[in-house]
Kinemage of the C-alpha trace (Angstrom):
@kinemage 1
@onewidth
@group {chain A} dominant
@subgroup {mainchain}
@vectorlist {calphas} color= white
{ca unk a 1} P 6.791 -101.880 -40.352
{ca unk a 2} L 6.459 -101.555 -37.016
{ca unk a 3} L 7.079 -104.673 -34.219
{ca unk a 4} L 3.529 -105.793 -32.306
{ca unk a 5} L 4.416 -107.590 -28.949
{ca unk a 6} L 2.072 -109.555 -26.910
{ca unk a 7} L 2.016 -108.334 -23.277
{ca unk a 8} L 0.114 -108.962 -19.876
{ca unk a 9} L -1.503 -106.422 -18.142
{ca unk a 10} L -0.358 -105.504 -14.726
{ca unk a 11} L -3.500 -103.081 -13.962
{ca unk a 12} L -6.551 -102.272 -15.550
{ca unk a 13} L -5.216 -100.955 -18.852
{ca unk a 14} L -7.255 -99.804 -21.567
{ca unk a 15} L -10.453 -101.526 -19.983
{ca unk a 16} L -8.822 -104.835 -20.122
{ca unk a 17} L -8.974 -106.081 -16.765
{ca unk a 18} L -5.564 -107.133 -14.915
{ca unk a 19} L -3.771 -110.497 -16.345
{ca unk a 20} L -5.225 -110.127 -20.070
{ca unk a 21} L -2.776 -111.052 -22.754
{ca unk a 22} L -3.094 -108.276 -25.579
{ca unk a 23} L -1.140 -107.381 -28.875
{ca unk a 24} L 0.524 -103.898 -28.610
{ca unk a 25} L 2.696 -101.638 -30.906
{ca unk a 26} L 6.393 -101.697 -29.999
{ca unk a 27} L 6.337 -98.002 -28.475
{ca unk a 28} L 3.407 -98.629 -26.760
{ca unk a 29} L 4.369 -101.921 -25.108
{ca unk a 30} L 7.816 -100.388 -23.720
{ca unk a 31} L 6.355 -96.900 -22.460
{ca unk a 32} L 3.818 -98.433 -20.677
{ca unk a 33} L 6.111 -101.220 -19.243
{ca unk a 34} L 8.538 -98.567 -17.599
{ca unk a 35} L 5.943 -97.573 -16.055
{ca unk a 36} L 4.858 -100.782 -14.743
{ca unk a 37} L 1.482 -101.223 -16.436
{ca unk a 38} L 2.344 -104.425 -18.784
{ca unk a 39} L 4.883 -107.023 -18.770
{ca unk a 40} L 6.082 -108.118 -21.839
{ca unk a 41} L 5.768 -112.302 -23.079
{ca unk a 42} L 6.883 -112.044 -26.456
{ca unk a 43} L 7.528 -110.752 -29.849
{ca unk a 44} L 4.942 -111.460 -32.724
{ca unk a 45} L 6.355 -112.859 -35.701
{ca unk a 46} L 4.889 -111.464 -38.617
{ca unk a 47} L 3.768 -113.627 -41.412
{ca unk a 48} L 4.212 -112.725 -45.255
{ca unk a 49} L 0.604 -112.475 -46.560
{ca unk a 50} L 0.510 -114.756 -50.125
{ca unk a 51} L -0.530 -112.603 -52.890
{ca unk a 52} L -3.704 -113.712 -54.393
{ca unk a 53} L -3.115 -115.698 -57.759
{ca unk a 54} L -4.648 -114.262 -60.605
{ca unk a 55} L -6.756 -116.332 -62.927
{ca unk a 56} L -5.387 -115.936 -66.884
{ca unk a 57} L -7.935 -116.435 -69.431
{ca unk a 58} L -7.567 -119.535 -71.445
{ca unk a 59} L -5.849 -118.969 -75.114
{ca unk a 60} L -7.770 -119.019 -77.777
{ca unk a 61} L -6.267 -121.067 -80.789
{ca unk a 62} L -6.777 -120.105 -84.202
{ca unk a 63} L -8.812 -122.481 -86.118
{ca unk a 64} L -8.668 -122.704 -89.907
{ca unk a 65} L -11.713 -121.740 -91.668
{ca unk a 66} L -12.605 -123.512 -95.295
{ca unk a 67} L -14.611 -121.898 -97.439
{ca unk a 68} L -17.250 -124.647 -98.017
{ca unk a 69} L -17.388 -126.663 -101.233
{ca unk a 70} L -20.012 -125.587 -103.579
């Protein structure tokens, strides 16, 4: 998985006017900072998304059946 990095815009990048905090792809973030572009803050951490619990059905217990008394 790739790295995402927040970064601030130096210029108009990507019709985000100049000073604009955005998320970017690793290679993105450090091509366009050689050139000057962005400036990057920080690394986003990435969280572990929980994996949705599934519901089991109840157990059914056996129940005894009598044959009714005639």
């Amino acid at each position: 998985m790739s790295k995402k990095y927040k970064v601030k815009t130096a210029a108009v990048f990507n019709g985000q006017p100049v000073g604009s905090i955005i998320e970017l792809d690793e290679a993105t973030a450090k091509k366009y900072e050689a050139l000057k572009y962005l400036e990057i803050i920080e690394e986003v951490k990435q969280t572990k998304q929980a994996k949705p619990k599934t519901k089991s059905k109840p157990k059914k217990t056996a129940t005894a059946k009598t044959k009714k008394d005639e």
